[in-house]
PLY file of the C-alpha trace (Angstrom):
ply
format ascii 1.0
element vertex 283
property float x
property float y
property float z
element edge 282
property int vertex1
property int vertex2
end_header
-161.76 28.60 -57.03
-158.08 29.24 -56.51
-157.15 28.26 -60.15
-159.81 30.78 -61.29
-158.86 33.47 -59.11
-155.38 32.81 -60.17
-156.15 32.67 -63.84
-158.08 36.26 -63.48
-155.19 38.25 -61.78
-153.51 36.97 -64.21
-155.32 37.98 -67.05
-155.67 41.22 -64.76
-151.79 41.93 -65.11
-151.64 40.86 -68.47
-153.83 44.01 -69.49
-152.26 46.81 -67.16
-149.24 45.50 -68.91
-150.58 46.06 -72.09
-152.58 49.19 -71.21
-148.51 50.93 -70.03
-147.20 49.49 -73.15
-149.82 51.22 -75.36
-149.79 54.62 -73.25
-145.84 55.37 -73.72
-146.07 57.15 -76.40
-147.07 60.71 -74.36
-143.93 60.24 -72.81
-141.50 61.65 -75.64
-140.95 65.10 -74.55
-140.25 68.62 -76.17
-137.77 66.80 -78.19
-139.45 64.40 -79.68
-142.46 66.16 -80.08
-140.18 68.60 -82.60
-139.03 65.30 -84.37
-142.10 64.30 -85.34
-143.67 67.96 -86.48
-140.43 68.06 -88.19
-141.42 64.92 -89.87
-144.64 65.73 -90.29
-143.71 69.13 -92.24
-141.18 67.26 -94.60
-144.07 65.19 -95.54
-146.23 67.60 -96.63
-143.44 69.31 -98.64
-142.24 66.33 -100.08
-146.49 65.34 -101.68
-147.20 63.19 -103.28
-143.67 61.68 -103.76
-143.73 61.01 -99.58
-147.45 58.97 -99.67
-145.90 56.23 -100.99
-143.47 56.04 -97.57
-146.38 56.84 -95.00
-148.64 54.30 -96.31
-148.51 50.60 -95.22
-150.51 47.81 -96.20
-150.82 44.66 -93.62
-152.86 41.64 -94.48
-156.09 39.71 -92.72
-153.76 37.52 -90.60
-151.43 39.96 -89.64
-150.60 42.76 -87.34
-148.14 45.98 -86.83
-146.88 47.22 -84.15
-145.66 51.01 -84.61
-142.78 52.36 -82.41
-142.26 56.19 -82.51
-138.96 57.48 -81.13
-138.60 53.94 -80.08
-142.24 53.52 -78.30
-145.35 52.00 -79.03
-147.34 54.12 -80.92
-150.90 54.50 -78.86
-153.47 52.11 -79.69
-151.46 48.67 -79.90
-151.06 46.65 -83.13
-153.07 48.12 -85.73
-154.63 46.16 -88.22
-155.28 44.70 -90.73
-155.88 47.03 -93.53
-154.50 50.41 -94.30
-152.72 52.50 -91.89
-150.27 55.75 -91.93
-146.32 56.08 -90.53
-144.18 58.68 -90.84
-141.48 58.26 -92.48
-138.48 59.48 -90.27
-139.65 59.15 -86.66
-141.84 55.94 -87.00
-140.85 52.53 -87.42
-143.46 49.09 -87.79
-142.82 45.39 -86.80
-145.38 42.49 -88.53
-146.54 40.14 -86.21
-148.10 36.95 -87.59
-151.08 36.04 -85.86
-152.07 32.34 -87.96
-151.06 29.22 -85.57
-148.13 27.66 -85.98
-147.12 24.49 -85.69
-143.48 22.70 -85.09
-142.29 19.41 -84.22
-140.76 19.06 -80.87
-137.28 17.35 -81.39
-136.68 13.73 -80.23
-135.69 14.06 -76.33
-134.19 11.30 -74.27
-136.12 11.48 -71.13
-135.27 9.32 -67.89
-138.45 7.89 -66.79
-139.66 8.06 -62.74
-138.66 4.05 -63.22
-134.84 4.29 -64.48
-135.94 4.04 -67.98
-134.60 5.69 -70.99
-136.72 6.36 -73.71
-137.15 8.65 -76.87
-140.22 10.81 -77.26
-140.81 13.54 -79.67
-144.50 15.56 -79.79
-145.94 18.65 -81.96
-147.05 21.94 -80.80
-149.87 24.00 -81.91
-149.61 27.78 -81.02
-150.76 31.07 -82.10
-149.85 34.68 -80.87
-152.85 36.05 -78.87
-151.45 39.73 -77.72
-148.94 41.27 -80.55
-147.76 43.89 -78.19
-146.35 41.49 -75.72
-144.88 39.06 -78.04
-143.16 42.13 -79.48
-142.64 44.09 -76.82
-141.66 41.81 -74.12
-138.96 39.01 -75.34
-136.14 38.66 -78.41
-138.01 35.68 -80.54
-141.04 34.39 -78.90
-141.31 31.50 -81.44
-137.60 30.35 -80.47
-138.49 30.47 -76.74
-141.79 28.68 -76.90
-140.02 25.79 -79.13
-137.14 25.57 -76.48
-139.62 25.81 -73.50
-141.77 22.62 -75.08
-138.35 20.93 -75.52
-137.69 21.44 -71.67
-141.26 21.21 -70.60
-141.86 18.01 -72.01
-138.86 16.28 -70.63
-139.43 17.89 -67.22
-143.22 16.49 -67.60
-142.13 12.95 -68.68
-139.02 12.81 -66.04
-142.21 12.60 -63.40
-143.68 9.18 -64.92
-143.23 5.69 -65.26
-142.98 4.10 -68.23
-146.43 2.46 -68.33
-147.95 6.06 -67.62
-146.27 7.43 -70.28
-147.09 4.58 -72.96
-150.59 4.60 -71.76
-151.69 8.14 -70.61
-150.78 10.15 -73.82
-153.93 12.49 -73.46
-153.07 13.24 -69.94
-149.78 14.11 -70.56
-150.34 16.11 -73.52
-153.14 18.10 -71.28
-150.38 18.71 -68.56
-148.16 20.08 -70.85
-149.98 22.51 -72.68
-151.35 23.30 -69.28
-147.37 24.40 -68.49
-146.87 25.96 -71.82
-149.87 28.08 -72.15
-149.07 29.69 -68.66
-145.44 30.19 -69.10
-146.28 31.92 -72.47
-148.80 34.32 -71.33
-146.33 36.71 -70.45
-145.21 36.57 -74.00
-148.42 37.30 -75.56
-148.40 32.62 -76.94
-151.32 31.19 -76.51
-150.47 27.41 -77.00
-153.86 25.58 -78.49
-152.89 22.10 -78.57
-149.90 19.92 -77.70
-149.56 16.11 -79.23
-147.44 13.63 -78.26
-146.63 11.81 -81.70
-143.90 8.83 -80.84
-142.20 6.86 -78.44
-139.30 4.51 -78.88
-137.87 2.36 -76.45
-134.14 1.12 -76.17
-134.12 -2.46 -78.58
-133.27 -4.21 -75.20
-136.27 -3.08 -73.50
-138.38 -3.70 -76.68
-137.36 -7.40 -76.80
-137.74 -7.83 -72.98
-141.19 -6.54 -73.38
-142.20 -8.82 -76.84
-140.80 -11.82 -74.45
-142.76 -11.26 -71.50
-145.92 -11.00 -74.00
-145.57 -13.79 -75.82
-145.39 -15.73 -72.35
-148.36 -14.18 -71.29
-150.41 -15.19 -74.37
-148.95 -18.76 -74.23
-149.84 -19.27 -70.52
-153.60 -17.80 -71.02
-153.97 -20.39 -74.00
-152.14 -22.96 -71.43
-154.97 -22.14 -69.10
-158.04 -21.85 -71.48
-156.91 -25.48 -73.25
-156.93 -26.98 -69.30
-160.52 -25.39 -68.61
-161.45 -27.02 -71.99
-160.31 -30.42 -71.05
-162.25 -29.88 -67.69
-165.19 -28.91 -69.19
-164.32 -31.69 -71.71
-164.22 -34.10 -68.87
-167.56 -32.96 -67.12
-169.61 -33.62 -70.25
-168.04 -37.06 -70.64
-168.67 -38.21 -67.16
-172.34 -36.81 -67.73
-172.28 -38.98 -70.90
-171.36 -41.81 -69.54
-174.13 -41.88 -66.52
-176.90 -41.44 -69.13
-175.45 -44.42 -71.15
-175.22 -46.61 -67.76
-179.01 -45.96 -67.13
-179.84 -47.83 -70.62
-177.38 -50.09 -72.20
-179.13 -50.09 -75.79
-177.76 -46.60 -75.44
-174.11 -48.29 -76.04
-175.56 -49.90 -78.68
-176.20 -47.18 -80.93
-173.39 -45.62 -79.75
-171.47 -48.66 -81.55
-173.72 -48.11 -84.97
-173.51 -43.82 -84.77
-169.68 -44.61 -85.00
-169.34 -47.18 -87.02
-171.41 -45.08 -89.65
-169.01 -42.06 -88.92
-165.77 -44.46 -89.67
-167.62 -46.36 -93.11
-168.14 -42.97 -94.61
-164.43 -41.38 -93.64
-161.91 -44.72 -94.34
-164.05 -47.86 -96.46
-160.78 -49.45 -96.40
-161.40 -50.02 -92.89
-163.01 -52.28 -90.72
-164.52 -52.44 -86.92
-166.07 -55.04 -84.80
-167.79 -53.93 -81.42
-166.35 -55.84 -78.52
-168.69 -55.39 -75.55
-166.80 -54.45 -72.67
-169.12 -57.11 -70.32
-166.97 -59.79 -71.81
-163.56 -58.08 -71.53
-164.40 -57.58 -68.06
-165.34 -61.43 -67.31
-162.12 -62.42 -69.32
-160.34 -60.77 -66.98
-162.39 -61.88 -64.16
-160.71 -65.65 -64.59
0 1
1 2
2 3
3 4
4 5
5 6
6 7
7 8
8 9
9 10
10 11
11 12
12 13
13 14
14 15
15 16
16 17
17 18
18 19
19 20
20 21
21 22
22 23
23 24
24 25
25 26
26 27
27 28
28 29
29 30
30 31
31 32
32 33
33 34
34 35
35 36
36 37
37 38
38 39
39 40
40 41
41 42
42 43
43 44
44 45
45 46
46 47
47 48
48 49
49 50
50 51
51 52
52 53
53 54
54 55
55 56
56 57
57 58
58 59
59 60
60 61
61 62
62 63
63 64
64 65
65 66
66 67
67 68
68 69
69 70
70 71
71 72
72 73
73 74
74 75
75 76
76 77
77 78
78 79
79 80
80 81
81 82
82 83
83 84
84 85
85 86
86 87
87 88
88 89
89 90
90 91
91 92
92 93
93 94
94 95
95 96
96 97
97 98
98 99
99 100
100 101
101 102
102 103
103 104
104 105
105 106
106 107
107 108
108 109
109 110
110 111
111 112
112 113
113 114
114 115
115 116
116 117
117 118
118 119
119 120
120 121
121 122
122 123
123 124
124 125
125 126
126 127
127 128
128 129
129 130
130 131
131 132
132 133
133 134
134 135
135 136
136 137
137 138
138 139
139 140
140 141
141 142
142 143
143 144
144 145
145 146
146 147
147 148
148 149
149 150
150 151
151 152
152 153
153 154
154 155
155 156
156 157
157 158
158 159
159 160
160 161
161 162
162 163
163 164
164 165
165 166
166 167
167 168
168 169
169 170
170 171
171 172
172 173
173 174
174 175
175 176
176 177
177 178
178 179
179 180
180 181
181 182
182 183
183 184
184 185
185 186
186 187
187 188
188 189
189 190
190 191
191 192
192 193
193 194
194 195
195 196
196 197
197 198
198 199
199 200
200 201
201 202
202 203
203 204
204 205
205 206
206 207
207 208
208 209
209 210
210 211
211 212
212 213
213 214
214 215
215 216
216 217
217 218
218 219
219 220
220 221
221 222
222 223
223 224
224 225
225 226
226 227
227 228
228 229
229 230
230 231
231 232
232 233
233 234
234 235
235 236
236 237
237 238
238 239
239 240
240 241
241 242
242 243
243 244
244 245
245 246
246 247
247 248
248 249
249 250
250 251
251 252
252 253
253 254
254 255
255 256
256 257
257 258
258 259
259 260
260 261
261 262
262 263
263 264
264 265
265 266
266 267
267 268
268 269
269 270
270 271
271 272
272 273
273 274
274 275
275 276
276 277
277 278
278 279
279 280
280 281
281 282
């Protein structure tokens, strides 16, 4: 509930903002108001050569903001279409309103753990309010591509490494989280934000592939002994059923001498009872 009420006075003070940025253009005085009847009256005298000045043309995906005397012209960005200036007083800025999208610079971020690693991303971003991205800062593409550069290292600098190798989405989420309310003063709305790679120091890489590799070998170590155990158990089982009927060792004897006869005919075996072997032994 905070978060919402947060988000809405937010939202709130976004549009007075935008309301006193669109309503300055009463304020111009007797002064300017002669400027721009003065302006108006060369117009007319200077038809139809002058048309071709007051008429502007801006496309689907863009806007224009109008500043008369230096101040937005009432009404905000107008746009897109046809619209009218004139030609000594006003003055029109194009604001691109397509997303955008840039690559975030490689940044060597300090993990919460003491490691150093590499990690570069992508930004999607669009500008929602034209007035404020005009109005309100120098280059708002500029600041929102050095505030993802500091955002994401500030983000990262708050995980370990595991986190940050596994928990991509979350970290992504946090950051446009950041972004997208650091911008809204600016008029950036920032859609998506995509951490693309991350490269670890060739130390740290090998250290890792070693203590892998020992992993895998000691879960084969330890499937190969439950093998032999289970190995073991159906032996022993084996061997009980064979004590209860000794014809069973019998064709035992015959199943693998017929296994040997058709693998090596070069080679010969003679059952030796192990009663006799034991009474040899017994003298």
């Amino acid at each position: 509930e905070d978060g919402r009420e947060t988000s809405s006075m937010r939202d709130q003070k976004r549009k007075e903002r935008q309301i006193a940025l669109e309503n300055t253009d009463d304020d111009i005085g007797l002064c300017g108001w002669i400027l721009v009847l003065f302006s108006i009256l060369l117009t007319l005298l200077t038809l139809p050569l002058s048309i071709w000045m007051c008429i502007k043309i801006v496309k689907e995906y863009e806007r224009a903001i109008i500043f008369r005397l230096g101040r937005i012209l009432r009404g905000g960005a107008k746009g897109p279409g046809l619209f009218f200036i004139l030609p000594c007083t006003d003055s029109f800025i194009n604001v691109d309103m397509r997303t955008i999208t840039f690559d975030i610079p490689p940044q060597e971020v300090l993990t919460k753990d003491s490691v150093t690693v590499s990690v570069d991303g992508v930004v999607y971003y669009r500008v929602n309010n034209a007035t404020l991205a005009v109005a309100n800062i120098t280059n708002a593409d500029a600041a929102t591509r050095l505030l993802a550069q500091t955002t994401l290292r500030n983000v990262l600098g708050t995980k370990n490494l595991s986190e940050i190798l596994s928990d991509r989405e979350e970290i992504a989420h946090n950051m446009q989280s950041s972004l997208d309310d650091a911008t809204d003063d600016w008029g950036i709305k920032v859609e998506r934000v995509e951490i693309k790679d991350v490269k670890l120091p060739l130390q740290l890489q090998r250290a890792m592939a070693a203590e892998a590799e020992a992993t895998r070998e000691a879960r084969a170590k330890v499937i190969a002994a439950e093998g032999e155990m289970n190995a073991s158990r159906a032996l022993k089982e084996a061997s009980l059923v064979i004590a209860e009927s000794p014809s069973a060792l019998q064709l035992r004897y015959l199943q693998t001498l017929n296994t040997i006869a058709a693998e090596k005919n070069s080679t010969i075996i003679f059952p030796l009872p192990i009663d006799i072997m034991q009474s040899f032994m017994k003298h």
